[in-house]
C-alpha positions, 0 to 999 in steps of 0.5 A, a space after each residue: 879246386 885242383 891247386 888245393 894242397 893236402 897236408 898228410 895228417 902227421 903234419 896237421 899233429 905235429 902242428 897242432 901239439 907244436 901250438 900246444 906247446 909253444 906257451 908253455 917252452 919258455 917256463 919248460 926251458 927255465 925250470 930245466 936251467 934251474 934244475 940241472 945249472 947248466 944250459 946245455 943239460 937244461 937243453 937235454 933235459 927238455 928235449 928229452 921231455 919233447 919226446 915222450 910229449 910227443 909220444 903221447 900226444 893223442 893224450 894231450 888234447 885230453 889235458 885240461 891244466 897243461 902246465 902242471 902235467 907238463 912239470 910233473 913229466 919234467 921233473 919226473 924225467 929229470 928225477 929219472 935221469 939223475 937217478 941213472 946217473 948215479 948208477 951208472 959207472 960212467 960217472 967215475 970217469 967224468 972229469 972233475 967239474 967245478 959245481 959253479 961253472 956256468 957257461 960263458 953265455 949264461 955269465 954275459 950281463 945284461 946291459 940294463 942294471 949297473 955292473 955292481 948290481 949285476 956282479 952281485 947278482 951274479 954272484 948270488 946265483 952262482 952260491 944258489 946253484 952250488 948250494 943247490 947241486 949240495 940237493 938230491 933229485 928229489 929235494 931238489 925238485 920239490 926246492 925249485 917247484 915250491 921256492 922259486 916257482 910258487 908251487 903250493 906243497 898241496 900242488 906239488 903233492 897232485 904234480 909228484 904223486 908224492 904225500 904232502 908228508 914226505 913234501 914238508 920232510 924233503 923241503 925241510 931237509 932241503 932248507 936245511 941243506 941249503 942254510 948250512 951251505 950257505 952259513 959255511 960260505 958266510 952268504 945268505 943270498 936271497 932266492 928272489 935273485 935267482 928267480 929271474 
């Protein structure tokens, strides 16, 4: 019994929300990438969300449906930021980016499908995300939850914390939005193609 180790209990916590966590990273990380565009602020956006799980992690053991908690803190935090964003004055001296441009690992094709089909693929996610950046936070977020995660408005109405009313207004003006970008670029891509 004297070569038994003890492991603080910090570690044991670290460790037991690290296995919490650890199915559900992969949809945290895609729904990130789908609400920011880009995947070093999907990276960003993520660990910021980490942290304040971690902050309250005593809590977690209490959550019984995880991931729709874990969707509310992430679009909450992503809402957040994008609002900090838009009062801080650092924003007038942000070079000019062009809202398309994905980073060169995101543009690398996967060898499966054929170079037409990837190109178009490609192609159609690149007018999705540009049409997608035409969205405040908010339509945004209730967008990507609803179209291309499956959320029910019902569902995103527990998730938000927002009225079923103000759902249906956001979603809507965001269709909107989105049909006159995508009419103006003479594309209509379907959003099935992002989904992946």
């Amino acid at each position: 019994m004297d070569n038994v180790i003890n492991i603080p209990r910090e570690n044991c916590r670290e460790s037991a929300i690290e296995t919490l966590l650890e199915p559900h990273l992969q949809y945290l990380y895609r729904l990130a990438f789908r609400l920011t565009g880009k995947s070093h602020d999907a990276e960003d956006l993520l660990h910021d969300v980490l942290v304040k799980v971690f902050a309250k992690q005593r809590m977690l053991a209490g959550i019984e449906n995880l991931r729709p908690w874990l969707t509310t803190t992430l679009s909450r935090t992503f809402i957040d930021l994008k609002r900090k964003e838009n009062r801080s004055l650092l924003r007038l001296f942000k070079p000019a980016t062009d809202d398309n441009s994905i980073s060169e690992l995101d543009a690398i094709a996967s060898p499966r499908p054929g170079p037409e089909k990837e190109s178009s693929r490609f192609q159609d996610k690149q007018i999705i995300a540009a049409a997608l950046s035409r969205l405040n936070a908010e339509q945004k977020t209730v967008c990507v939850l609803h179209d291309m995660e499956g959320y029910t408005l019902q569902e995103l109405e527990e998730i938000l914390a927002t009225p079923i009313g103000t759902l249906k207004s956001r979603l809507h003006r965001a269709h909107a939005t989105l049909k006159n970008y995508l009419q103006k670029n003479g594309t209509f891509p379907a959003y099935d193609s992002f989904s992946n």
